[in-house]
Residue frames as qw, qx, qy, qz and C-alpha x, y, z in Angstrom:
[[0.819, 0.306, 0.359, 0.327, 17.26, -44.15, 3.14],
 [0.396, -0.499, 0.198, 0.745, 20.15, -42.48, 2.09],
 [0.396, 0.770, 0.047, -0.497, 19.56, -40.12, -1.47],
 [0.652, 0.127, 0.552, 0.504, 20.67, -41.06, -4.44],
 [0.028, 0.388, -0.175, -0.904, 21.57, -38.64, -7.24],
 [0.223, -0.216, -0.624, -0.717, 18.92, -39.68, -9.51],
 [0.065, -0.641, -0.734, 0.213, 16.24, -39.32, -6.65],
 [0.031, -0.879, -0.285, -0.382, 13.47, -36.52, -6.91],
 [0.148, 0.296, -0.387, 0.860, 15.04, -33.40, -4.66],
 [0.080, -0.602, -0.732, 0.308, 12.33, -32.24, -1.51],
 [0.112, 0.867, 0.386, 0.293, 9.96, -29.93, -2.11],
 [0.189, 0.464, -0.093, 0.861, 11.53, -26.07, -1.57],
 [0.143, -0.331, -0.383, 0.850, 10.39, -24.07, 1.31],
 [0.141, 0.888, 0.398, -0.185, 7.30, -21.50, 0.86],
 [0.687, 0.170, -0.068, 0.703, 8.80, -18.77, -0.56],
 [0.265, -0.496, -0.363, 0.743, 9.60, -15.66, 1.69],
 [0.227, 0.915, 0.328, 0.066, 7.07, -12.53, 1.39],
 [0.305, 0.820, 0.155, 0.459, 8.42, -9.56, -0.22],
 [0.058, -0.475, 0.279, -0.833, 7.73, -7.59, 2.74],
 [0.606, -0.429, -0.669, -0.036, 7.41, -8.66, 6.33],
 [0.129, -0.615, 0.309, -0.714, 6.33, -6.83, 9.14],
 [0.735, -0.218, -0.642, 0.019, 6.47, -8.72, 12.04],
 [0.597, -0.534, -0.517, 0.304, 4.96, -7.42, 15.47],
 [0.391, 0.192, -0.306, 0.847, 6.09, -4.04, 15.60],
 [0.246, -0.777, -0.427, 0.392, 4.91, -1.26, 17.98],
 [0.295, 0.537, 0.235, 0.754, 4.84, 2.58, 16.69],
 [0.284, -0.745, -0.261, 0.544, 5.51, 5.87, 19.27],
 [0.228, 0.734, -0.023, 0.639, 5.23, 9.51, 18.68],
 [0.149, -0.794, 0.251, -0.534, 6.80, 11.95, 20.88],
 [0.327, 0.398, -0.783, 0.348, 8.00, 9.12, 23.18],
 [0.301, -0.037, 0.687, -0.661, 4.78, 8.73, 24.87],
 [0.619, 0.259, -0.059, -0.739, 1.94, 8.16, 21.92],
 [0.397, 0.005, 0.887, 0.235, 1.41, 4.23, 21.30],
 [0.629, 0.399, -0.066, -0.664, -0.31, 3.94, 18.05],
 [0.737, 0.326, -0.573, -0.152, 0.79, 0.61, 16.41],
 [0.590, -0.494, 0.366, -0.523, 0.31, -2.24, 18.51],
 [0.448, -0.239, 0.833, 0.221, 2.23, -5.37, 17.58],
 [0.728, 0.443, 0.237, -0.467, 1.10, -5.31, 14.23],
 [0.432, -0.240, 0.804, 0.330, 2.11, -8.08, 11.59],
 [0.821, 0.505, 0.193, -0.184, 1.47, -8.60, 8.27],
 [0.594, -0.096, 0.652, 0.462, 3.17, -10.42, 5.04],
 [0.413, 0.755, -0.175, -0.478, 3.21, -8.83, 1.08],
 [0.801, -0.144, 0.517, 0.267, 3.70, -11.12, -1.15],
 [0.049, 0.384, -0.433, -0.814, 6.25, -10.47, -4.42],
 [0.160, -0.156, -0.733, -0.642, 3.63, -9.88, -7.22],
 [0.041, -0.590, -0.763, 0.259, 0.24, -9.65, -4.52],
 [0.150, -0.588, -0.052, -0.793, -1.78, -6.73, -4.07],
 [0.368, -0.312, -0.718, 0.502, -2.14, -6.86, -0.28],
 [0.382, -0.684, -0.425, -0.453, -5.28, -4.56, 1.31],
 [0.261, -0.196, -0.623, 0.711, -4.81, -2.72, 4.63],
 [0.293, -0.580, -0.532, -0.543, -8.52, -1.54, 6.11],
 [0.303, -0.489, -0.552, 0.603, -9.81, -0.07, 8.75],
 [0.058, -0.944, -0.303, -0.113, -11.55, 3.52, 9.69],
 [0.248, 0.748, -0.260, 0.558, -9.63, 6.91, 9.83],
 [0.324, -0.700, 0.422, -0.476, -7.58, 6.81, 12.71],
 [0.951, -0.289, 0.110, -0.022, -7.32, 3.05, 13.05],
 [0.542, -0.596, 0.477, 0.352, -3.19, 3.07, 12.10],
 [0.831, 0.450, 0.283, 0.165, -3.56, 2.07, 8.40],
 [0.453, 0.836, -0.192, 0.242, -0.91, 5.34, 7.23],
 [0.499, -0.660, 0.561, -0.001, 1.37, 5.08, 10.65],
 [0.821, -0.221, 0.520, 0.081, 1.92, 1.41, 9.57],
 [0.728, 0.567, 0.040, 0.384, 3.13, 2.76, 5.61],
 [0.118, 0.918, -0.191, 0.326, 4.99, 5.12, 7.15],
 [0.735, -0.493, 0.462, -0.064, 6.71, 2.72, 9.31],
 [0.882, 0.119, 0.336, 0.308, 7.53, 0.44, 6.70],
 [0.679, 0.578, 0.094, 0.442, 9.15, 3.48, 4.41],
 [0.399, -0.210, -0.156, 0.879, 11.17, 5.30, 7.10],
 [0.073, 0.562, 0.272, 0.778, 9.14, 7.97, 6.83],
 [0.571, -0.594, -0.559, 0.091, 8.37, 8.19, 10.83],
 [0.445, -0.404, -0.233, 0.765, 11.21, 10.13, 12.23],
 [0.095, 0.245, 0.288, 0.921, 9.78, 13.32, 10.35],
 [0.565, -0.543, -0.329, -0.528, 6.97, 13.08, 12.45],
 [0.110, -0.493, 0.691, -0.516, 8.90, 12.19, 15.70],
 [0.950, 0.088, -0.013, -0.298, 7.75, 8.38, 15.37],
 [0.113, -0.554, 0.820, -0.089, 9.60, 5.67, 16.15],
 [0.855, -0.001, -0.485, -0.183, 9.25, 1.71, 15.24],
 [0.537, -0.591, 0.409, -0.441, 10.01, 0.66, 19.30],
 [0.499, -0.261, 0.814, -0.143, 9.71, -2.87, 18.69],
 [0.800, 0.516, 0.281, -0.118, 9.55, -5.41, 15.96],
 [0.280, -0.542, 0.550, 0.571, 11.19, -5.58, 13.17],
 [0.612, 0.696, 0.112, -0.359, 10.58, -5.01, 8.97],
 [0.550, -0.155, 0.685, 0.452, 12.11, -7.23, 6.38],
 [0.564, 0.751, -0.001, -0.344, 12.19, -5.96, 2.65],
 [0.738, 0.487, -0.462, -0.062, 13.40, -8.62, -0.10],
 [0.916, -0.231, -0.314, 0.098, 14.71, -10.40, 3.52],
 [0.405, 0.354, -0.306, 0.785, 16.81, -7.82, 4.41],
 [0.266, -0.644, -0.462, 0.549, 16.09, -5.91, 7.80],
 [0.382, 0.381, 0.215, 0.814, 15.09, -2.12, 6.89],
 [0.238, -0.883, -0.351, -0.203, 13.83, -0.28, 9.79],
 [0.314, -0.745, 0.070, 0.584, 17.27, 1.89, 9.91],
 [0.544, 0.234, 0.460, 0.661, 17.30, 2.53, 6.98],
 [0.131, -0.320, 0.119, 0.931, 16.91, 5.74, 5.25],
 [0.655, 0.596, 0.416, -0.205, 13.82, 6.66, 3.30],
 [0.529, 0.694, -0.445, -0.200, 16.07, 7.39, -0.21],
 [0.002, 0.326, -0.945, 0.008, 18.23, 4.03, 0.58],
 [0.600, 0.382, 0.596, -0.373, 14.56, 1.99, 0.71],
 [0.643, 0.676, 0.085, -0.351, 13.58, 3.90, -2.42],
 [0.306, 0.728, -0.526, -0.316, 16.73, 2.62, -4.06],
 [0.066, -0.090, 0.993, 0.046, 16.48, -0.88, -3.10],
 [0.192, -0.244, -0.795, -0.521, 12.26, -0.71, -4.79],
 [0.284, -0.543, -0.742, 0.273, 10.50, 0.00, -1.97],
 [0.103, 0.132, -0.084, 0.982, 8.40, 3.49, -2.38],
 [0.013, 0.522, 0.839, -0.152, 5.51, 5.26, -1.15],
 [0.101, -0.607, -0.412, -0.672, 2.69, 7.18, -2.63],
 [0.008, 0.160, 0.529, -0.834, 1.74, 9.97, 0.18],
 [0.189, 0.620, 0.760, 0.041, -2.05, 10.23, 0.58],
 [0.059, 0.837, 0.286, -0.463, -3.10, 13.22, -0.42],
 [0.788, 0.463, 0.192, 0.359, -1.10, 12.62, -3.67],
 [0.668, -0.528, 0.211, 0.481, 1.81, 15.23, -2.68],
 [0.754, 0.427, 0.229, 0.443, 2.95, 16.68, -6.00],
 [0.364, -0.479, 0.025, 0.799, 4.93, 19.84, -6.52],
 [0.371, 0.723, 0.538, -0.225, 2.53, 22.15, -7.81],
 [0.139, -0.877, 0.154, 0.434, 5.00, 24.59, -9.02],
 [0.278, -0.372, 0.737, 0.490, 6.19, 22.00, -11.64],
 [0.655, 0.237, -0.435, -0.571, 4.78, 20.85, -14.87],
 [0.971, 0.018, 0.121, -0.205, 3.34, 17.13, -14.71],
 [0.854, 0.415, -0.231, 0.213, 6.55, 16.07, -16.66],
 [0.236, 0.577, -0.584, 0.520, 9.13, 17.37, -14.39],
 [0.731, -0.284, 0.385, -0.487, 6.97, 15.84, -11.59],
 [0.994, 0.105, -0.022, 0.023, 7.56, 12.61, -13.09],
 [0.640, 0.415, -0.348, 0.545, 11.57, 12.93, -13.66],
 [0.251, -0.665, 0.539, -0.452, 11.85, 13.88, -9.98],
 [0.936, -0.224, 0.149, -0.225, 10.97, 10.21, -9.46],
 [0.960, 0.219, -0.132, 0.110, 13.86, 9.20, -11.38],
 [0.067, 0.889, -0.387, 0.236, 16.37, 11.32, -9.51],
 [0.732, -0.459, 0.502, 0.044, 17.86, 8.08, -7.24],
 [0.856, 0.479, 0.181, -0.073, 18.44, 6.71, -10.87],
 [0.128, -0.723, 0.556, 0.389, 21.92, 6.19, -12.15],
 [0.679, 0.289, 0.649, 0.187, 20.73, 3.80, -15.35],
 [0.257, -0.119, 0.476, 0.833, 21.37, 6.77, -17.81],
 [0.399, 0.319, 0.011, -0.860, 18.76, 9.60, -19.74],
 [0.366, 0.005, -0.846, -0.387, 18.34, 6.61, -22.74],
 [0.320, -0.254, -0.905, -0.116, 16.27, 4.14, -20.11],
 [0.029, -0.375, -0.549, 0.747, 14.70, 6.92, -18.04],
 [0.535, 0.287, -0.178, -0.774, 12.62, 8.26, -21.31],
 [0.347, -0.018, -0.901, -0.259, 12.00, 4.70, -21.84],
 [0.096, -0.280, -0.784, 0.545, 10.60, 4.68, -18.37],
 [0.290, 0.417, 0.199, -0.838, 8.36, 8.04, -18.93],
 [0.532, -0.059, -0.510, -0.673, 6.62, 6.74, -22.66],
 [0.352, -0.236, -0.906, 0.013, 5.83, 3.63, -20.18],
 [0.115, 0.384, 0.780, -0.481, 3.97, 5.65, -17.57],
 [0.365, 0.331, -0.080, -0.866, 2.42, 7.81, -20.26],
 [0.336, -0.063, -0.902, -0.262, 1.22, 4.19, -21.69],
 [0.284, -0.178, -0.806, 0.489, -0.20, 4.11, -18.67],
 [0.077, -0.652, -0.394, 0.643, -1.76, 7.47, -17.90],
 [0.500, 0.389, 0.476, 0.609, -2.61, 8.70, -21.07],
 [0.052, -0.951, -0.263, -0.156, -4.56, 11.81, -19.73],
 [0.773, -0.419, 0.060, 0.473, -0.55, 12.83, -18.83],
 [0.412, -0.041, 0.408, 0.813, 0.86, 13.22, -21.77],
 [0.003, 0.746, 0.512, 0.425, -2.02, 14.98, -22.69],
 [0.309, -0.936, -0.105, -0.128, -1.18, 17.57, -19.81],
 [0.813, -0.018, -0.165, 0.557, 2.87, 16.84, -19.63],
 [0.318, 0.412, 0.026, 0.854, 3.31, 20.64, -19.90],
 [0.481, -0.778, -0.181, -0.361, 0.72, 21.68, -17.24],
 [0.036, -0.519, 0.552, -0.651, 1.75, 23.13, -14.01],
 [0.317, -0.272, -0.886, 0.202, 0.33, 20.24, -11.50],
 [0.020, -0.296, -0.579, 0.759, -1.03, 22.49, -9.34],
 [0.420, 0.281, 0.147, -0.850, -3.40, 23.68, -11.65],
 [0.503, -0.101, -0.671, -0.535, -4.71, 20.20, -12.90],
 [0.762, -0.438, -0.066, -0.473, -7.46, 17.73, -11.17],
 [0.580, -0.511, 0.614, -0.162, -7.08, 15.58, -7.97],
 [0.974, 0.169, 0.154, -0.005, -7.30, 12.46, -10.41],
 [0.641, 0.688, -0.221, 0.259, -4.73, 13.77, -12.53],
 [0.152, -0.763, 0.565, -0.274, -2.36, 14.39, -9.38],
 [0.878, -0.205, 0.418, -0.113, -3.32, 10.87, -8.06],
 [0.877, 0.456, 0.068, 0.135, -1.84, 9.53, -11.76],
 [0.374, 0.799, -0.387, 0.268, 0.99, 12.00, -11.35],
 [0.520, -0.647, 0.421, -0.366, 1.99, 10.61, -7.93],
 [0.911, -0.053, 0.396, -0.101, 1.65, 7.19, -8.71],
 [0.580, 0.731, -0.151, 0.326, 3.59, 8.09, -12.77],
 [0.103, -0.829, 0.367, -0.409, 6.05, 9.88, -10.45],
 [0.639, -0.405, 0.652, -0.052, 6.86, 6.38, -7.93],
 [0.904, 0.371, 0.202, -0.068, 6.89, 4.47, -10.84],
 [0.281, 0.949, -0.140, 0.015, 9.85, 6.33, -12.09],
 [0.270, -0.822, 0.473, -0.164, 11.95, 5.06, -9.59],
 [0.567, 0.303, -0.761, -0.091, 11.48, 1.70, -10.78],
 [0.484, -0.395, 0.528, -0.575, 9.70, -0.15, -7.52],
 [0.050, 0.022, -0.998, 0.022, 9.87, -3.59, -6.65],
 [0.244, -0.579, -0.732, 0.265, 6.83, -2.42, -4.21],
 [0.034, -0.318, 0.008, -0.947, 4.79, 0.58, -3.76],
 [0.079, -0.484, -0.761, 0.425, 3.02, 1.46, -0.75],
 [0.088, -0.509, -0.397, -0.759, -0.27, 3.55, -2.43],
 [0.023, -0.463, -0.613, 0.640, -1.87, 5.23, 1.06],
 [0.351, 0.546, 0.557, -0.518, -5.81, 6.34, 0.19],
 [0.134, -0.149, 0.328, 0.923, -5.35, 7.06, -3.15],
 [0.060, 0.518, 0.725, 0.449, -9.21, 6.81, -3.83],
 [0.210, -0.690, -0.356, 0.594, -9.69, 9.85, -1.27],
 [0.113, 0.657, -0.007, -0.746, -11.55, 13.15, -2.70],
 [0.055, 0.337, -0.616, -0.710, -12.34, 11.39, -6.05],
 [0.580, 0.152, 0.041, -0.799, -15.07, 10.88, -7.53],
 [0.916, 0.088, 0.372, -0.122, -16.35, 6.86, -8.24],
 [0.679, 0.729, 0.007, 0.085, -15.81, 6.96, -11.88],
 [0.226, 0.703, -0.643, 0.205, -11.73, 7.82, -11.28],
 [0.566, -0.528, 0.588, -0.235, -11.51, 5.95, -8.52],
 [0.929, 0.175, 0.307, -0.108, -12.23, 2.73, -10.54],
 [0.652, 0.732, -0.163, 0.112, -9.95, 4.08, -13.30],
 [0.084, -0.748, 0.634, -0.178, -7.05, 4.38, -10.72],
 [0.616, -0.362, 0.694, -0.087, -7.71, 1.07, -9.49],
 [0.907, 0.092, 0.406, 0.068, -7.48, -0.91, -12.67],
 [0.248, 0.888, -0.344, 0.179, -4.41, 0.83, -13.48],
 [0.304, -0.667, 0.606, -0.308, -3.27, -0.20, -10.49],
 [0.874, 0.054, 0.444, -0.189, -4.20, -3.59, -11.19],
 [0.520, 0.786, -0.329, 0.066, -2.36, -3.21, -14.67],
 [0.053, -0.871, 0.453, -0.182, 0.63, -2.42, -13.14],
 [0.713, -0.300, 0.556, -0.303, 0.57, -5.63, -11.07],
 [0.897, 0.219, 0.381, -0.045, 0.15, -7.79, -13.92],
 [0.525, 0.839, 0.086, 0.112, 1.60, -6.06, -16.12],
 [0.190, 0.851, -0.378, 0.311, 4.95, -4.87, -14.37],
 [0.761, -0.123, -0.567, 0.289, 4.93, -7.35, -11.81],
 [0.186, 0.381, -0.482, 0.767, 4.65, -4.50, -9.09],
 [0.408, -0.464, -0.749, 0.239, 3.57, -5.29, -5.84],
 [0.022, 0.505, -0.072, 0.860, 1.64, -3.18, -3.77],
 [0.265, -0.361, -0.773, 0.449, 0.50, -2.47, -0.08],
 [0.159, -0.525, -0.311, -0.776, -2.78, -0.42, -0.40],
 [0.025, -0.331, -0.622, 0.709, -4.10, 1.61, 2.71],
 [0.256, -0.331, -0.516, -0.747, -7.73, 2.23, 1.71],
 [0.382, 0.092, 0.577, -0.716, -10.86, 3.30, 3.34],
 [0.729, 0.215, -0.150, -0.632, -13.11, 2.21, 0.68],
 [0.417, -0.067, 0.906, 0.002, -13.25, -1.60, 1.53],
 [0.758, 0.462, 0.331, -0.319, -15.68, -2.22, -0.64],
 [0.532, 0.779, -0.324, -0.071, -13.16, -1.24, -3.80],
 [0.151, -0.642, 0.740, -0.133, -9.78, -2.18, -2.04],
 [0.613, -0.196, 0.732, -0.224, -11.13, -5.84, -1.94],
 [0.836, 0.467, 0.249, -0.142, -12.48, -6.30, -5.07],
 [0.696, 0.669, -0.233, 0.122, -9.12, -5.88, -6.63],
 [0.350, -0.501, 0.770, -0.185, -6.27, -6.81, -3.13],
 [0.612, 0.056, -0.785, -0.080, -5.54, -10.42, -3.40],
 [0.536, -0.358, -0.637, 0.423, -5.64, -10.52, 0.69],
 [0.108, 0.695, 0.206, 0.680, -6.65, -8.41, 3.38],
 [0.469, -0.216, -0.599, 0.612, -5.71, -7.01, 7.15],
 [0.384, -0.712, -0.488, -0.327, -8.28, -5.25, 8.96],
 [0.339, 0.081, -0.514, 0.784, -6.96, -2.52, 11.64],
 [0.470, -0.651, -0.578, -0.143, -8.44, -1.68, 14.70],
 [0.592, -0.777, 0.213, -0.026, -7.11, 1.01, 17.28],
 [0.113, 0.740, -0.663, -0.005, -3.51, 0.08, 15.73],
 [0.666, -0.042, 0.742, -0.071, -4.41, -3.99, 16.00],
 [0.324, 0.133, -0.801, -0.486, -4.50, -6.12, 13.14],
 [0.535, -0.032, 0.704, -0.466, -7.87, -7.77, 14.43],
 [0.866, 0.307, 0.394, 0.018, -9.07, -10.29, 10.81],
 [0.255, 0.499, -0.645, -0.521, -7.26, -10.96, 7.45],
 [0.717, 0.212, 0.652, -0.125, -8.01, -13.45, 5.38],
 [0.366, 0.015, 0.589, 0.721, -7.92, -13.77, 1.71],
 [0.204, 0.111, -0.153, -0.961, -9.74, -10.86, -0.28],
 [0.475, -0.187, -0.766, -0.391, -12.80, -13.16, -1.94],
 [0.504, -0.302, -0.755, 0.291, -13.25, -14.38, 1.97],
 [0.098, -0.280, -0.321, 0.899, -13.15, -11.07, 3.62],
 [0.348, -0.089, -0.210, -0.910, -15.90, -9.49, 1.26],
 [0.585, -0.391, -0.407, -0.583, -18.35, -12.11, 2.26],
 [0.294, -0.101, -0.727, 0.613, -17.53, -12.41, 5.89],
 [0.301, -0.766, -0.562, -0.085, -20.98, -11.43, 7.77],
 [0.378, -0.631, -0.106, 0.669, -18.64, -8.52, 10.33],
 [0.381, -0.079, 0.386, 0.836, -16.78, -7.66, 7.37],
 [0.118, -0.647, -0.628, -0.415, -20.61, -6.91, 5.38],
 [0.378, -0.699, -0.555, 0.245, -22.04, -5.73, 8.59],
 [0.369, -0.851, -0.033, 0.373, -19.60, -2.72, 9.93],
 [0.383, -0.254, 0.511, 0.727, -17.33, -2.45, 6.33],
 [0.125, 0.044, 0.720, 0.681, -19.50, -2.78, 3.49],
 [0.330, 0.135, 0.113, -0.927, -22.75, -1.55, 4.61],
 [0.443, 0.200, -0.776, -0.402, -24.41, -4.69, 4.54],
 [0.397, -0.209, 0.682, -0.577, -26.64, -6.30, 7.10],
 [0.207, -0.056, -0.960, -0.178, -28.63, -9.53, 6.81],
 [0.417, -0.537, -0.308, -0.665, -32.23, -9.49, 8.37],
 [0.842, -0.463, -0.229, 0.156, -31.02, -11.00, 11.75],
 [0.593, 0.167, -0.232, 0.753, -28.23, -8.53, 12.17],
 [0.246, -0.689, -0.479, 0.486, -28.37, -5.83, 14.49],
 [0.204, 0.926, 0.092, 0.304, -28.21, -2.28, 13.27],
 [0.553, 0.350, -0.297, 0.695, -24.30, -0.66, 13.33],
 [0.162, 0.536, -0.345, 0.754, -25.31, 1.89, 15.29],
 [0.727, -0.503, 0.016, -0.467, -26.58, -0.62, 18.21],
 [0.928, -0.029, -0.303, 0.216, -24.12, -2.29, 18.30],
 [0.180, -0.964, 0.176, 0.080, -21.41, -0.82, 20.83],
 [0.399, 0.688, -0.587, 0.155, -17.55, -0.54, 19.92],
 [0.433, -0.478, 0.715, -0.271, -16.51, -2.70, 22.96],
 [0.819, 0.079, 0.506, -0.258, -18.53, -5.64, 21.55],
 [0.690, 0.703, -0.157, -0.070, -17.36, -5.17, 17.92],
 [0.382, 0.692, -0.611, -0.043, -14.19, -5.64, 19.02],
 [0.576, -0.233, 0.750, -0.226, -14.55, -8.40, 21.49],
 [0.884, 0.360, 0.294, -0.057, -16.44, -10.24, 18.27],
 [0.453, 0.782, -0.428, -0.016, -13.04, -9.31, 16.13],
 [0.111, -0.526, 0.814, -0.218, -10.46, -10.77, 19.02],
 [0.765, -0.254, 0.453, -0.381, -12.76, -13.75, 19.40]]
């Protein structure tokens, strides 16, 4: 039957994630596979969880997505990375960061040699919105990070790891990100921050409407506040599922969260071959 203009329209399409990585493959030195068709989807306004143990591909695969490979003689081989639907694995990492897309380096990366406050206003250097909306920008992350402004004049290098983590994160913020990939930021800190970063980071989300792709060893944390989550293995995506689902998955418990049921086997009887055969199954 042919439409009429006072029928209902059809329903829209899904709309398209944020960021999509879809299938790629990651070399170093032209011989090193480390990323093995991995795929995943960010939606705009998610918090999106990437897990796994050191060494399973969780930073390769931020550093893929922000051009940040060839500095490490890394290459994205195959696949291909969409940001706001646009293709952006040739891009430039400062042409990313200017279309919203930035990333926190683990180890939180600051320039020790500056004061906290000039750390921040290097973030806004891609900026070409004028001095007026760039101090607008800095009272917002000091809103944020109050223990900042309380230290705006310190030399980074000589405050705590928490306080760098805030400056790092204060410091991408700057730039005004659609998205911010945050890689370990609960590494070397003590619970008690760690919690404080993440419901900041949660803030932010609600509050600013920034998305973020978090590489985190602490699954336990990383779930309780990711909307979804993608489990790496050896440079595989091998479960995801939605965050809520993933924390009471029986593997997920078992060999993530330090959790075993009375009919489970003990982690370290279990051998790696089987663990992953029970992932792929």
């Amino acid at each position: 039957m042919t439409q009429t203009a006072s029928s209902p329209a059809p329903e829209t399409a899904a709309a398209s994630p944020l960021l999509k990585v879809n299938n790629i493959e990651v070399i170093y030195d032209h011989v090193i596979l480390v990323l093995k068709g991995v795929s995943l989807d960010v939606p705009e306004g998610g918090i999106t969880a990437l897990l796994g143990a050191n060494g399973a591909g969780k930073t390769t695969t931020l550093k893929a997505v922000s051009n940040l490979l060839r500095a490490e003689r890394g290459d994205v081989t195959k696949g291909s990375i969409e940001f706001k639907g646009d293709r952006i694995d040739h891009l430039s990492a400062n042409e990313l960061v200017k279309r919203g897309c930035i990333q926190v380096m683990e180890g939180r990366h600051c320039f020790e040699h500056l004061t906290i406050e000039e750390n921040l206003l290097t973030g806004a250097f891609t900026r070409r919105d004028g001095s007026s909306a760039i101090n607008h920008d800095l009272d917002m992350v000091y809103g944020y990070f109050p223990r900042l402004r309380e230290r705006r004049t310190s030399l980074a290098g000589y405050t705590s790891g928490g306080e760098q983590q805030m400056c790092a994160i204060g410091r991408a913020l700057m730039s005004r990100p659609t998205m911010i990939l945050l890689d370990e930021p609960s590494m070397g800190l003590a619970p008690q921050l760690v919690e404080e970063i993440f419901e900041i980071v949660k803030k932010l989300n609600e509050d600013e409407g920034v998305s973020f792709l978090l590489a985190e060893q602490n699954t336990n944390v990383a779930l309780r506040y990711a909307k979804y989550g993608y489990i790496l293995e050896n440079g595989r995506v091998v479960m995801d599922g939605v965050a809520a689902e993933l924390r009471e998955n029986e593997d997920v418990k078992e060999f993530y969260l330090g959790v075993a049921g009375e009919d489970r086997k003990s982690f370290r009887n279990v051998k790696a071959y089987k663990r992953r055969k029970r992932w792929l199954a």
